[in-house]
N, C-alpha and C positions, 0 to 999 in steps of 0.2 A: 372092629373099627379100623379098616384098613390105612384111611387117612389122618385118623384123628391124634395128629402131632400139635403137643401144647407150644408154645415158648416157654410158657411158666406151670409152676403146678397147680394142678386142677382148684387145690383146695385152697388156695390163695387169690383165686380170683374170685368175682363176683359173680352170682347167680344171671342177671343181665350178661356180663361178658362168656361166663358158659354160655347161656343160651344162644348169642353170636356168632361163639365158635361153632357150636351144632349146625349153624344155618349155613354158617362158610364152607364148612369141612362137604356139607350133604348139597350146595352150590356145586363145588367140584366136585361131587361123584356123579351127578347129574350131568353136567358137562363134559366130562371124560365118556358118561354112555352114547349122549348124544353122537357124539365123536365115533365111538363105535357101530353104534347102531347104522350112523349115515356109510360108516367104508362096507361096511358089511352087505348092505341093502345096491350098495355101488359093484363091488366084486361076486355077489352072488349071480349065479347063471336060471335060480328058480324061478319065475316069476313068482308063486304063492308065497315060496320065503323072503322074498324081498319084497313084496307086499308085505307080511306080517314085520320086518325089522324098518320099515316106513311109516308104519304104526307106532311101533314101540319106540321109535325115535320120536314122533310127534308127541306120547306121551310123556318121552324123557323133557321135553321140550317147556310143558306145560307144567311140570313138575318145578324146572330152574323158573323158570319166569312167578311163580308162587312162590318160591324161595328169596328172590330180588325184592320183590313187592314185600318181604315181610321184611328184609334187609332194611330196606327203604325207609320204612314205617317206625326203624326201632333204632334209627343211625342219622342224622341229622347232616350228615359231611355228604356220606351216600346219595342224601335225600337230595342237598344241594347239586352235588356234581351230577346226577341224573336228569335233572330239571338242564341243563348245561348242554351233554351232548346226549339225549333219548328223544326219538320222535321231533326231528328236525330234518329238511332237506338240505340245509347248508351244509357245505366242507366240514368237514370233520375236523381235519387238520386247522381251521380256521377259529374252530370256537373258543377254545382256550385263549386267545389273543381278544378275540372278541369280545367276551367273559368279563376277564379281566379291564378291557374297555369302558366296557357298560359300568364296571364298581366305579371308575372314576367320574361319572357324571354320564357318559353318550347310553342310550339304550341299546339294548343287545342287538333289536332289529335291526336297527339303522346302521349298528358297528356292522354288522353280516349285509348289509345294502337289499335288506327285505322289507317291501312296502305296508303300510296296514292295509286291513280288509277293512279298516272303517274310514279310509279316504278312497278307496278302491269306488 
């Protein structure tokens, strides 16, 4: 377990928050290969080896986004701030301001100046 650094000890936490840490810790290792896989498949001169590390990065790929989605599912803050900035075209930098908008009363669309598709 190369990553698996506690804050606290193991046997103090909750069942739930191990299970957490399992999915964070194996988030970043997934992430870190991705990372790897892409320089690798970048600086190799093979084409078949960088074929197969374009693969295995895509795999790595599919692996994190499975790890997110069960993040997701089991962390209610996660869930919230994903709903936030995941699968939007607006500014990125903008949604946070935006966000926090929409809690005061303005909808999120209209804080982000995006129309409905049901007055469209």
């Amino acid at each position: 377990m190369s990553n698996d650094l506690h804050a606290e000890l193991p046997q103090a936490l909750s069942p739930a928050t191990q299970d957490m840490h399992r999915a964070l810790v194996s988030l970043t290792e997934e992430l870190t290969a991705i990372d790897a896989y892409r320089q690798r498949a970048e600086a190799c001169a093979d084409p078949g080896l960088r074929a197969i590390f374009q693969h295995n990065g895509k795999e790595e790929t599919e692996h994190a986004t499975m790890l997110m989605e069960w993040i997701r599912r089991h962390d209610p803050q996660f869930a919230a701030t994903t709903k936030t900035y995941l699968f939007t075209a607006a500014p990125i930098e903008g949604l946070e301001a935006a966000a926090q908008g929409a809690g005061r009363g303005a909808r999120l669309d209209q804080a982000l100046g995006i129309g409905s598709m049901k007055e469209a």
